[in-house]
C-alpha positions in Angstrom: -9.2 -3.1 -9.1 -6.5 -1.3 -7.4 -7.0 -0.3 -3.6 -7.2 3.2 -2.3 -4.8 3.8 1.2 -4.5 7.2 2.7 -1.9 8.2 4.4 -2.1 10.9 6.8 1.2 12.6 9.0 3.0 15.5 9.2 6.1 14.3 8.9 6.4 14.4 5.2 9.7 12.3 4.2 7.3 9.0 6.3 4.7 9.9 4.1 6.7 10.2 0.8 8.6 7.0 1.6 5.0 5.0 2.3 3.7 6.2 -1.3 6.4 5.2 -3.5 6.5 1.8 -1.5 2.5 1.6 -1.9 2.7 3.2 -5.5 4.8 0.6 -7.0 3.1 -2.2 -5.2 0.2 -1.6 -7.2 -2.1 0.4 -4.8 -3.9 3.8 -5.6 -2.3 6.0 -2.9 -3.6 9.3 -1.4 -1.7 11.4 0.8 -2.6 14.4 3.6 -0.1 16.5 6.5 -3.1 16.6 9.0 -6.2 16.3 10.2 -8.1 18.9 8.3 -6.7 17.6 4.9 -7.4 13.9 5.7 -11.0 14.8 6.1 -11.4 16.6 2.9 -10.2 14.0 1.0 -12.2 11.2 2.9 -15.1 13.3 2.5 -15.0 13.0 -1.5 -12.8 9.8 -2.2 -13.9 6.5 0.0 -10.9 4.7 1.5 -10.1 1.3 1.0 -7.6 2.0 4.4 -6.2 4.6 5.9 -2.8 4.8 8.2 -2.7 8.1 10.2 -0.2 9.2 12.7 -1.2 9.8 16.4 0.2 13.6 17.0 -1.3 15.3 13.5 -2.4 19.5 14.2 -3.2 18.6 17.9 -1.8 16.0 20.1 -4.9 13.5 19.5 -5.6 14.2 16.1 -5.3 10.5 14.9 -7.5 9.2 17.2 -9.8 11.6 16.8 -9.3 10.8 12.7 -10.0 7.2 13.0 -13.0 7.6 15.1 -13.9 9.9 12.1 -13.6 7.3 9.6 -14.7 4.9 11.4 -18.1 6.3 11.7 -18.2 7.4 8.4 -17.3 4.0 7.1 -17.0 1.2 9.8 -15.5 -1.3 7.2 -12.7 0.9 6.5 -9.7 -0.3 8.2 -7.6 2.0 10.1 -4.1 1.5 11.3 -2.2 4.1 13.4 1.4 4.0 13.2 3.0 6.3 15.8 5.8 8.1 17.4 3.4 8.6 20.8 4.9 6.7 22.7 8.6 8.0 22.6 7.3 11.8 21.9 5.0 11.7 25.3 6.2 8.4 27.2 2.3 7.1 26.7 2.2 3.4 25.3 -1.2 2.6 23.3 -2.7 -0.5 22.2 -5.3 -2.7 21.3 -4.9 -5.7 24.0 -8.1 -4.3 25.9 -11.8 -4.1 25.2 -11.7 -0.7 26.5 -8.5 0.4 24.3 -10.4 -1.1 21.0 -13.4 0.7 22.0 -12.0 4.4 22.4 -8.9 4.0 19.9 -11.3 3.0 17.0 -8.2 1.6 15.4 -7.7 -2.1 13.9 -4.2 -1.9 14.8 -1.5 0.1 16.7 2.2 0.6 15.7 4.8 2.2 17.1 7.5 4.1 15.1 9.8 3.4 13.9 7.7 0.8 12.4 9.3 -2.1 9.5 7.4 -1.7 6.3 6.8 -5.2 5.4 5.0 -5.3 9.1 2.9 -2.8 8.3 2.3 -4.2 4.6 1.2 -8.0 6.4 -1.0 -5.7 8.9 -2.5 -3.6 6.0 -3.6 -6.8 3.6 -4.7 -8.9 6.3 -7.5 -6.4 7.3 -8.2 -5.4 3.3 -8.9 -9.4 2.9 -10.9 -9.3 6.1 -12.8 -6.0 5.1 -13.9 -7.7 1.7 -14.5 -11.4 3.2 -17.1 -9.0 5.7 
């Protein structure tokens, strides 16, 4: 059975490019601009993964999305992929205990990012999530 990844960032042309890749690799693929659309569809239609910019409606809005998820489903891995750090000058990531435990994220990367990276990323936690 396929496997359901949403995709969630306002920058549309990153989101369109991520669904044909994940689209004809097999994967059922769901897509949201923000915050506020990410959570409607999570509310109805349980993730297998989702991959969500930082800077969505408000300037935390991913983080504030994976907690979401996370809570809802804890299995559920969540990757953010994110122009933070050249947008603001902030660098995030998930060396620390206290970074994993207020990120709520099961990994961090920065834009520009290199799809097959994020594709290794993305089915190594989907095999984890189902081995759990």
């Amino acid at each position: 059975m396929a496997k359901t990844i949403l995709f969630v960032d306002n920058d549309l042309s990153f989101v369109e490019k991520l669904r044909q890749k994940y689209l004809a690799a097999g994967y059922n693929v769901l897509c949201a601009g923000g915050h506020a659309d990410a959570k409607k569809i999570y509310d109805s239609v349980r993730p297998d993964a989702v991959v969500t910019e930082v800077i969505l409606e408000r300037q935390d809005g991913g983080f504030s999305l994976a907690w979401e998820v996370k809570t809802k489903y804890p299995d559920v891995p969540v990757i953010i992929v994110s122009d933070v750090a050249w947008k603001t000058g902030l660098h995030f990531d998930l060396d620390s205990p206290e970074s994993r435990s207020w990120i709520m994220a099961d990994a961090f990367l920065d834009k520009p990012i290199r799809t097959e990276e994020l594709h290794t990323i993305l089915q190594n936690l989907l095999k984890a999530a189902k081995a759990a």
